[in-house]
N, C-alpha and C positions, 0 to 999 in steps of 0.2 A: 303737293303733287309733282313740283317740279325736279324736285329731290330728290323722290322715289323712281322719277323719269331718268336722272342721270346717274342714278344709282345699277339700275338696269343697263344703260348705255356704258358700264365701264365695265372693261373688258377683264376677263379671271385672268387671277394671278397664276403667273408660271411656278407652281411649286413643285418642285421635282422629283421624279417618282422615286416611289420604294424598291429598293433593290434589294436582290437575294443576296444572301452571305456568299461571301468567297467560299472554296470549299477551306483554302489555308483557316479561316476564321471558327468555320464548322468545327475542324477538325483538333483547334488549337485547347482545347479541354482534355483530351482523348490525349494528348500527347505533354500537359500538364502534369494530370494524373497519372499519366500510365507507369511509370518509372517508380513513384511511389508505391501504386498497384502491384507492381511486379516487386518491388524489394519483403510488402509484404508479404506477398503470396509463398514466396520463397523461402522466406526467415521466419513465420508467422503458420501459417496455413497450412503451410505442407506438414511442418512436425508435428503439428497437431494430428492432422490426418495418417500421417505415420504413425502417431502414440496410439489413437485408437486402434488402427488397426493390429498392431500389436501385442495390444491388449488382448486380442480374441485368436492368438495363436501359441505354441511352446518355445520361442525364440529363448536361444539360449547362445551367450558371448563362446562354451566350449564344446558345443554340438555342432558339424557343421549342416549337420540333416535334421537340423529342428528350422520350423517356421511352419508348422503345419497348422491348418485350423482347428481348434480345439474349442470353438464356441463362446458359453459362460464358465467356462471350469477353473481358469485366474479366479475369476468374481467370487464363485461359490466357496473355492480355498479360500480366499482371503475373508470372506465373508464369516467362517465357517470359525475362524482362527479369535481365540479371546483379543489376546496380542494387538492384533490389528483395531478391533474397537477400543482399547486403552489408549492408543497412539492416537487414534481419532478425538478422543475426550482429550487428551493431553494438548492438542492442537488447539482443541479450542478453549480448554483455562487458556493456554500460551495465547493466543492471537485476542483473548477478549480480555485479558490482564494489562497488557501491551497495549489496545485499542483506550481501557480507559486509562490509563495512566501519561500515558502519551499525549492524549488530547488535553486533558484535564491539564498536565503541569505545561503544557504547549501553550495552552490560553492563558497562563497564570504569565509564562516568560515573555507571549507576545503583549501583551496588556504592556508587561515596564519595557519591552523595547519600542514602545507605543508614545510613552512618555518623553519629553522636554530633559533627556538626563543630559549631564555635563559629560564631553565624550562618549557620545550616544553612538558614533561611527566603531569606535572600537571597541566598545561595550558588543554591538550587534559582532562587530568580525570574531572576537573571542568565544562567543557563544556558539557560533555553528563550527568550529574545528574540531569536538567530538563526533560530527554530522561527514565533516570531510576524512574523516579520518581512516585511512584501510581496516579494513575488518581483521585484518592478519596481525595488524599493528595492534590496533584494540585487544586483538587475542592475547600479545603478548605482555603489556602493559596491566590487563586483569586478572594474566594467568600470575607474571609480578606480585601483583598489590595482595591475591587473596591465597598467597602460600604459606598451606598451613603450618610451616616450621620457621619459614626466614622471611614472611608477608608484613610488609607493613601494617597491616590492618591488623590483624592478630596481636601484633605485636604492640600496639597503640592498647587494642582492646584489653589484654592482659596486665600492661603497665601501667596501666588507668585503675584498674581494678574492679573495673565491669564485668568481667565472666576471669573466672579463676580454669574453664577447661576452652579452650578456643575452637568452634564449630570446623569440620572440613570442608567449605564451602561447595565446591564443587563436586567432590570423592563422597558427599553424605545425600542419602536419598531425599532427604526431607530437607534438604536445603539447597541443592543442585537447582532447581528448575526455577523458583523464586530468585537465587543469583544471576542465573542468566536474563531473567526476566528485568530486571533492573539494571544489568550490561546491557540490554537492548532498549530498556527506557532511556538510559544515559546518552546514547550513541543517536536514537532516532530523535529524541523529542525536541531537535533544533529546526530538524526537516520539517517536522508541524508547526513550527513556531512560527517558522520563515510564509508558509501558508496563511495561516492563520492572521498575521501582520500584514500581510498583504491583505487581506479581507478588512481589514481594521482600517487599513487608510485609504477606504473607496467610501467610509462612512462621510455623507457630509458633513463638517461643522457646527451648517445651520440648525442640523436635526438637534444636536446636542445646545447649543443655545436655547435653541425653543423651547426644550424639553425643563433648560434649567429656569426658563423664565414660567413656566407652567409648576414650579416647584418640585419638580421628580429629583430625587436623590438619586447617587450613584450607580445602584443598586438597580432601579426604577430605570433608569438610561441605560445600561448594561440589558437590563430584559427586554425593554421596548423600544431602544432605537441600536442599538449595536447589533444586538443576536439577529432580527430577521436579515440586515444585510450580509452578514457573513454566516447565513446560514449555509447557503453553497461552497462555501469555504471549509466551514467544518463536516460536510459532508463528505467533500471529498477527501482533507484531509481522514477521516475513518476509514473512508475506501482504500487509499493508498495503505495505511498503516494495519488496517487488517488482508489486507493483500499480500505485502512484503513481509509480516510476523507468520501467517501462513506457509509463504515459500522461503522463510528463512533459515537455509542450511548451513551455512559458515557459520553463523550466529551461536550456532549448537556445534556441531561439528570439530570446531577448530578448540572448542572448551573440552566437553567429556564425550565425544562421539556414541553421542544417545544413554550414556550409561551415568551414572553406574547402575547397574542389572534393572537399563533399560529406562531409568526415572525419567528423562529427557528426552526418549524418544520420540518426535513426533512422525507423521507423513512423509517429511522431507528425505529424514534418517532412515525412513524405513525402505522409501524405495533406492536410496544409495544403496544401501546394504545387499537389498536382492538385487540390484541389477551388478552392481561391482565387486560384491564379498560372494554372492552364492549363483553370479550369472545366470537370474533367470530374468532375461528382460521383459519375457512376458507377464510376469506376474509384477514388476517392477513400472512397467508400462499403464496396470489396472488402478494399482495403485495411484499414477500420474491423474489418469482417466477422472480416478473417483474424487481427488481434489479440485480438476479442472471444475467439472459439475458441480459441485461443491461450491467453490467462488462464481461459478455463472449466477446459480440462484440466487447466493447471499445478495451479488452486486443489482440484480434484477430487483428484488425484492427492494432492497434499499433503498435506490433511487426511486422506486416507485412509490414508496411511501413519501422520500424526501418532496418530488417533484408534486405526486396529488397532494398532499398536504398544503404545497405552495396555490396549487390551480382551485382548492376550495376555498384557501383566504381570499386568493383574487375574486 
């Protein structure tokens, strides 16, 4: 009792009240982000909003009384046009050619740059300089390697005695698009590497001991303790590389400018061509439009599978 007596008899502590934020503190988020905010608003947003709207008018680079509203009439032309749905399909062999190829030799290169090799630093720097490499440079270098009269390549293949008539790599329908498709395997598949190796060394060790002390082979540890951690890793690498194979114009461009009679044309080429060869930026703009919407869904869809699939394991 006497306890509870002088427990009452001691006096509250002075704990010091709670004070409102400064307004400097309020506001110090607001002026964090804003700067970023506005960079993208500017470089990001607006051209967006300017491509759509564009899209639904006659804007033209040598009219200077075009810009009028003109509705769905781009959409229905384009729509309306074979052309356009070729270039569409062609897009997507190119971007799901590239996606699996890419990934696929990506995790075969990050796995041995994963590995205890001798000179594993300059092993890895070697490997991403077709990665760093200008797209201009690359252009010149494969336009080099695969010319059909003084190409080394050709020239190997005939002196070998593999093919007695040497393919025109680029200049032939049936071999144009598959070329570049492996110029752009070449070129990218270090940027997924370099991804994907990073996914690889966030795995713990322990997983991989335990797993060799449980008897699972290589095989066995590769599916059940590697893959779920860098599943986000390979997710995103897909996203990026079917992103960039998508809006990849130099890639095509700087080789056979969509041809020859068209075998290479995708999206990219097509809306160059109307907005800079036939100045119509409206229909050039629908074009933007329809691939914009095009990557929203894929990338929506994608991660939503990627992420529920994660939320039902959990």
């Amino acid at each position: 009792m006497a306890t509870k007596a002088a427990e009452l008899d001691r006096p509250p502590l002075n704990r010091p009240k709670a004070t409102k934020p400064s307004k400097w503190r309020r506001a110090q988020p607001v002026v964090y982000i804003g700067p970023a905010v506005l960079v993208l608003t500017v470089f990001l947003a607006y051209p967006i909003i300017a491509g759509i709207v564009t899209s639904f008018t006659n804007s033209s680079l040598v009219k200077p009384a075009s810009g009028q509203f003109i509705g769905l009439s781009n959409y229905r032309t384009l729509f309306a046009d074979p052309t356009f749905w070729e270039a569409v399909a062609r897009t997507g062999v190119w971007a799901t050619a590239n996606l699996i190829l890419q990934v696929g030799l990506g995790m075969v290169l990050a796995l041995v740059m994963h590995q205890r090799l001798f000179a594993r630093g300059l092993f890895r720097s070697i490997v991403i300089i077709p990665w760093i490499a200008p797209t201009v440079v690359v252009a010149l270098i494969w336009s080099f390697l695969l010319d059909p009269t003084s190409g080394p390549i050709n020239h190997f293949l005939v002196s070998s005695g593999l093919i007695s008539n040497p393919p025109l790599w680029l200049a032939d329908t049936t071999w144009a698009l598959p070329t570049l498709t492996l110029i752009s395997v070449w070129k990218w598949t270090p940027f997924v590497a370099v991804i994907l190796l990073a996914g690889l060394q966030t795995v713990p060790p322990d997983l991989h001991e335990a797993a060799m002390i449980d008897g699972a082979g290589r095989v066995q540890r590769f599916r059940y303790v590697v893959m779920p951690h860098i599943s986000t890793s390979i997710a995103l690498s897909s996203l990026l590389t079917v992103a960039y194979s998508v809006n990849n114009f130099n890639g095509i461009w700087l080789f056979t400018k969509g041809g020859p009679v068209g075998a290479t044309d995708t999206l990219t080429t097509v809306a160059y061509r109307l907005a800079f060869q036939e100045f119509d930026l409206g229909k050039a703009a629908a074009v933007a439009v329809f691939l914009f919407v095009l990557m929203m869904i894929f990338s929506v869809v994608y991660f939503y599978l990627i992420e529920g699939r994660k939320g039902r394991q959990a």
